[in-house]
C-alpha positions as CSV (number, residue, x, y, z in Angstrom):
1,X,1.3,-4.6,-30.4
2,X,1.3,-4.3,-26.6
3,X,-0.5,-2.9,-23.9
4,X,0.8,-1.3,-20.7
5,X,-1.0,1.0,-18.5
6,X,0.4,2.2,-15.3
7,X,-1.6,4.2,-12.6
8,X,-0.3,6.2,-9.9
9,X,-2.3,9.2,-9.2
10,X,-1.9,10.7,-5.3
11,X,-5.6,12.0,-3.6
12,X,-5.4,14.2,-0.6
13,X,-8.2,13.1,1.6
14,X,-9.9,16.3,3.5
15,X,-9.7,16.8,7.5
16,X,-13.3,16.0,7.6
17,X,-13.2,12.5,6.4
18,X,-9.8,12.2,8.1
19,X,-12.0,12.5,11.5
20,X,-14.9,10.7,10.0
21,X,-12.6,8.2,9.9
22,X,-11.0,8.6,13.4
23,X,-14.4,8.5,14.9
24,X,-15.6,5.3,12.9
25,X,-12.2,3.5,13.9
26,X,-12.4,4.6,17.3
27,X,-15.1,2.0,18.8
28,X,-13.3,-0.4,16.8
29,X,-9.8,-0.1,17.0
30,X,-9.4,-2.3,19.9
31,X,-11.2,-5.3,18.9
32,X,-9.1,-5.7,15.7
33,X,-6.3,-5.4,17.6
34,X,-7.1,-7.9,19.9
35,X,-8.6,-10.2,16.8
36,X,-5.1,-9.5,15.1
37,X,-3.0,-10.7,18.6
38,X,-5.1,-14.2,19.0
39,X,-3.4,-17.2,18.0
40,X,-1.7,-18.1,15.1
41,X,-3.9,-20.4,12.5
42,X,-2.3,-24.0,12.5
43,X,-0.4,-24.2,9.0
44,X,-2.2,-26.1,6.3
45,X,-0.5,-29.6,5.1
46,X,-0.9,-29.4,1.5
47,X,1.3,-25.5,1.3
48,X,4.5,-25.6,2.5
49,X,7.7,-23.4,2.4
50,X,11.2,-24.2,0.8
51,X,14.1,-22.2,1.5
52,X,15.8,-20.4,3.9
53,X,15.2,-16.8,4.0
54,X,18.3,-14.5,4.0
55,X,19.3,-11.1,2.4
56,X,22.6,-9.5,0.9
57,X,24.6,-7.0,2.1
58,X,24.6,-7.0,5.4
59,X,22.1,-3.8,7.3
60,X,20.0,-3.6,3.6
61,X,16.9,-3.4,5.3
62,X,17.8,0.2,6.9
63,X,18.3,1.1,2.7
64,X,15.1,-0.8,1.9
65,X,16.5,-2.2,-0.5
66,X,18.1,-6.3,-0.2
67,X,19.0,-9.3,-2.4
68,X,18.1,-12.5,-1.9
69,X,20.7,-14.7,-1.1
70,X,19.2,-17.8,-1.3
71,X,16.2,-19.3,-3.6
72,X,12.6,-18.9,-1.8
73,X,10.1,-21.4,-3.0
74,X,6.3,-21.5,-2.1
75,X,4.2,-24.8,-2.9
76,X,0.6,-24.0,-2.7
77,X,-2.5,-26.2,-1.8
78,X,-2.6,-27.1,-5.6
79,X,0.9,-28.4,-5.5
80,X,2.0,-25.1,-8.1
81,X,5.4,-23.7,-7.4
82,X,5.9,-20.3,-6.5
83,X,9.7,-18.9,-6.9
84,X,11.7,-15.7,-5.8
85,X,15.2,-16.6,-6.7
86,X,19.0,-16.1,-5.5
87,X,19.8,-12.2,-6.8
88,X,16.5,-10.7,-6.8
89,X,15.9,-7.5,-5.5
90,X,13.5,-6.8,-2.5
91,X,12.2,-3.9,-0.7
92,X,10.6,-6.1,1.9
93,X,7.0,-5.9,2.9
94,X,4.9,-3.4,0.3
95,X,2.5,-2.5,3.3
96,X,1.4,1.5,3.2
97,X,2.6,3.6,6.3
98,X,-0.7,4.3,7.5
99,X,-1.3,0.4,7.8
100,X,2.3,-0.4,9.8
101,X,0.8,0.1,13.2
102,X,-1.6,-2.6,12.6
103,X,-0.3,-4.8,10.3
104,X,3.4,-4.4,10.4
105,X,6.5,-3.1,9.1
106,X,8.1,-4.2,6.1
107,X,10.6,-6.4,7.3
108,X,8.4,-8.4,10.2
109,X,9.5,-11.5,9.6
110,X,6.3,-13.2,10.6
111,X,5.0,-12.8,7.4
112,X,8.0,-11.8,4.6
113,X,8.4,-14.7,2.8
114,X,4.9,-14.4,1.8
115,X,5.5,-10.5,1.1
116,X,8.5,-11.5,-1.0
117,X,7.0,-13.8,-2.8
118,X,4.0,-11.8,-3.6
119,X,6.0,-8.4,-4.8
120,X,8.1,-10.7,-6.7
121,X,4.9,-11.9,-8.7
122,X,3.0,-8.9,-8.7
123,X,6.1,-7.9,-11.0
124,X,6.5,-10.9,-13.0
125,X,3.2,-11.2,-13.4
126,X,3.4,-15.2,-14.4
127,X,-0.2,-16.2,-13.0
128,X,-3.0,-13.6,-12.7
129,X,-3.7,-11.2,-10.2
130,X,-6.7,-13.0,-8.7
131,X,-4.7,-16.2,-8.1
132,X,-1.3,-14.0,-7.0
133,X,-3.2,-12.8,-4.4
134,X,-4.8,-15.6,-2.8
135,X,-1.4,-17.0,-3.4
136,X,-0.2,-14.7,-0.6
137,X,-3.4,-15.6,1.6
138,X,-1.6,-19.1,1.5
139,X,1.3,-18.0,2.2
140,X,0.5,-16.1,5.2
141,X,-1.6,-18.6,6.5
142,X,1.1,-21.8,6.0
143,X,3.7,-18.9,7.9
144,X,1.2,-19.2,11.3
145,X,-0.2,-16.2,10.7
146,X,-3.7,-15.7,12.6
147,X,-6.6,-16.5,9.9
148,X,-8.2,-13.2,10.7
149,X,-5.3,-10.9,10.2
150,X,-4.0,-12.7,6.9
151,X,-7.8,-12.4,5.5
152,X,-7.4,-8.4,6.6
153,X,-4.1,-8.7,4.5
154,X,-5.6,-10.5,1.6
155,X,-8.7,-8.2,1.5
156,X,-6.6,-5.1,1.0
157,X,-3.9,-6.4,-1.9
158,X,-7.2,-7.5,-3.3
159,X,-9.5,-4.1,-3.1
160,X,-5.9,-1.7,-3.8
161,X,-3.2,-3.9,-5.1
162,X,-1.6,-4.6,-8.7
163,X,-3.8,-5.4,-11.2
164,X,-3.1,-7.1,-14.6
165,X,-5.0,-8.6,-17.3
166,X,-3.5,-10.5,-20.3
167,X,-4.2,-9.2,-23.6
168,X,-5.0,-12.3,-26.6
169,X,-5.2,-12.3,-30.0
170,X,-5.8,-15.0,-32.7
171,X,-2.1,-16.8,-33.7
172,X,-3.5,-16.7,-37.6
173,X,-5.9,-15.7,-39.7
174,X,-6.8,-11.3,-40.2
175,X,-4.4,-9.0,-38.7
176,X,-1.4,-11.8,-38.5
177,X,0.9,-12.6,-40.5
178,X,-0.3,-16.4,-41.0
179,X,-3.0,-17.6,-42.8
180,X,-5.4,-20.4,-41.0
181,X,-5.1,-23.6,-42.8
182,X,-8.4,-25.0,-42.3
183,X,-12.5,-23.7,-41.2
184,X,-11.9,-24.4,-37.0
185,X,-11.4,-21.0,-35.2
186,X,-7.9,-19.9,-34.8
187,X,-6.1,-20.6,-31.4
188,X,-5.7,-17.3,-29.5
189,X,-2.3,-16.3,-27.7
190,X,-0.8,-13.5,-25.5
191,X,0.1,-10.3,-27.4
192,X,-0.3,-8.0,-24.2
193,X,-1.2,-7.0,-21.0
194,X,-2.9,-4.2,-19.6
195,X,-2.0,-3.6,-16.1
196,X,-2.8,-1.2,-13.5
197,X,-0.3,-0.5,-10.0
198,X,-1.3,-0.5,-6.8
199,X,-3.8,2.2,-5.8
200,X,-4.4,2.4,-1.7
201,X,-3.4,6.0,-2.0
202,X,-6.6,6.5,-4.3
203,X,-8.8,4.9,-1.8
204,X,-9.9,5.8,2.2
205,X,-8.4,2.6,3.1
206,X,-8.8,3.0,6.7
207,X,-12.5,3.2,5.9
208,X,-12.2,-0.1,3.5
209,X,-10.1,-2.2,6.8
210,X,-12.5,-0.6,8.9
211,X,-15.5,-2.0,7.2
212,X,-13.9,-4.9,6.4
213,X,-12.6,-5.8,10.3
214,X,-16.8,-5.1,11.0
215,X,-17.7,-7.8,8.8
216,X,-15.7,-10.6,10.1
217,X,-16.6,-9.6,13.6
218,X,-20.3,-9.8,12.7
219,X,-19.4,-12.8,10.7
220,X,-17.3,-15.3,12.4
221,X,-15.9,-17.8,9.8
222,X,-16.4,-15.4,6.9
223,X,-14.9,-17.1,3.3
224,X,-12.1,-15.4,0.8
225,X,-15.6,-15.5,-1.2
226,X,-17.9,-13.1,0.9
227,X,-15.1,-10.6,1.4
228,X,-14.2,-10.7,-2.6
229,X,-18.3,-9.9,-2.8
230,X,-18.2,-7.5,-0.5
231,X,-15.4,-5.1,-2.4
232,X,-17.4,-6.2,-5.6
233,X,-20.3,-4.6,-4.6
234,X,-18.5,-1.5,-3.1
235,X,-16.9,-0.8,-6.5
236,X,-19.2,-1.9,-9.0
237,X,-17.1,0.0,-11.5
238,X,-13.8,-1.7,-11.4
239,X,-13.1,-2.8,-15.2
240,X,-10.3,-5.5,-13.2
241,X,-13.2,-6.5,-10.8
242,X,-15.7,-7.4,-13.9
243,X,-13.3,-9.0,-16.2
244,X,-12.6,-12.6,-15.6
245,X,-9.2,-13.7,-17.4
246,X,-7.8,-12.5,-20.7
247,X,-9.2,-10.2,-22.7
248,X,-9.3,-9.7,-26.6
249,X,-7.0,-7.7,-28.5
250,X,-8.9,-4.6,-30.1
251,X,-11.9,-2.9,-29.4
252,X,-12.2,-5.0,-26.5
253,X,-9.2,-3.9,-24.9
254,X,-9.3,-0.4,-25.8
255,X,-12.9,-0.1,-24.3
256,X,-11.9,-1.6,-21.0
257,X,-8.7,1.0,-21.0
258,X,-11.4,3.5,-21.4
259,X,-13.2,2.2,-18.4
260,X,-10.3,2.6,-15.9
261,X,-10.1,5.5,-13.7
């Protein structure tokens, strides 16, 4: 048995929060864009880049739509590999609209390799989401990205992005096929996943940068840690931001299906 849950539910936000919004950003607008232009964070020496980045046919990105042409590999602080290869499909940069005159477009090459790389495991969904997403801090960071932008980055694949959770059940013993051949528990493997796509369309995520930005401005040197806390504590009701690592197969997993909105 598997799990798969996919989430993609659009949420008009009224005028009124609209301008709650506008007049919120408007004292601060400046400042992050000024944060955003200072200069770029020297790269770290343990992460580094291999591969040259280039795309198939030629004028793809007007279509959105490109193949890699060469392999892209990403070796982290913890020396573990991270792979898009030759032939995979790309749409660039997965940044919302809304966030483009900030952030970017989707094909600003100042940070796409880390964008590629991150879309490509958001899909594959080889390590978990947690350390997916700080992989693409890394990334961003080892590219010469400012620290304060890529944290801005990280912070908002980490409140709205792809979510995922692996699913385990025991590999003998009731409801398998294979008895367990002596009293030690049985070992428990993958059967699943439950997974959940991104949602920044279901949030006021001009509100959530907006907040965030005021954080790091009121505190300089703020970790990966104290922002992960602070969207914690903003959504206390996040099944994804409770559970840490697999879950169980059964009631486990059906009551944390039940808990996602």
């Amino acid at each position: 048995m598997s799990w798969a849950v996919n989430e993609t539910v659009c949420e008009a936000r009224p005028p009124e929060r609209r301008r709650g919004w506008q007049a919120h950003a408007k004292a601060s607008v400046l400042g992050l864009v000024v944060a955003l232009s200072a200069v770029a964070t020297p790269r770290p020496a343990a992460a580094q880049f291999v591969g040259d980045l280039a795309f198939d046919p030629d004028g793809c990105m007007t279509k959105r739509e490109c193949i890699l042409r060469h392999p892209l590999r990403f070796i982290d602080a913890a020396k573990r590999i991270w792979q898009a290869n030759a032939g995979d499909v790309t749409d660039g940069a997965s940044i919302p609209e809304w966030a483009q005159r900030i952030i970017g477009g989707p094909w600003d090459l100042s940070y796409l390799k880390a964008a590629v790389l991150h879309d490509h495991y958001c899909t594959k969904k080889e390590f978990s989401w947690r350390e997916t997403h700080l992989m693409f801090y890394e990334a961003l960071i080892n590219l010469g990205v400012n620290e304060y932008k890529a944290k801005l980055m990280y912070y908002s694949v980490y409140l709205g992005g792809p979510r995922w959770l692996d699913v385990v059940g025991p590999t003998c013993g009731e409801g398998t096929k294979t008895p367990c051949g002596d009293a030690k528990p049985p070992a428990m493997a993958k059967v699943g996943e439950i997974a959940r796509e991104a949602r920044y369309d279901r949030m006021d995520m001009h509100k959530e940068m907006a907040d965030a930005s005021a954080f790091m401005d009121a505190n300089p040197g703020a970790s990966l840690g104290q922002l992960r806390a602070m969207a914690d504590k903003k959504h206390p009701d996040d099944p994804f931001l409770k559970q840490e690592g697999a879950i169980q197969a059964g009631e486990p997993a059906d009551r944390f299906m039940r808990s996602m909105k």
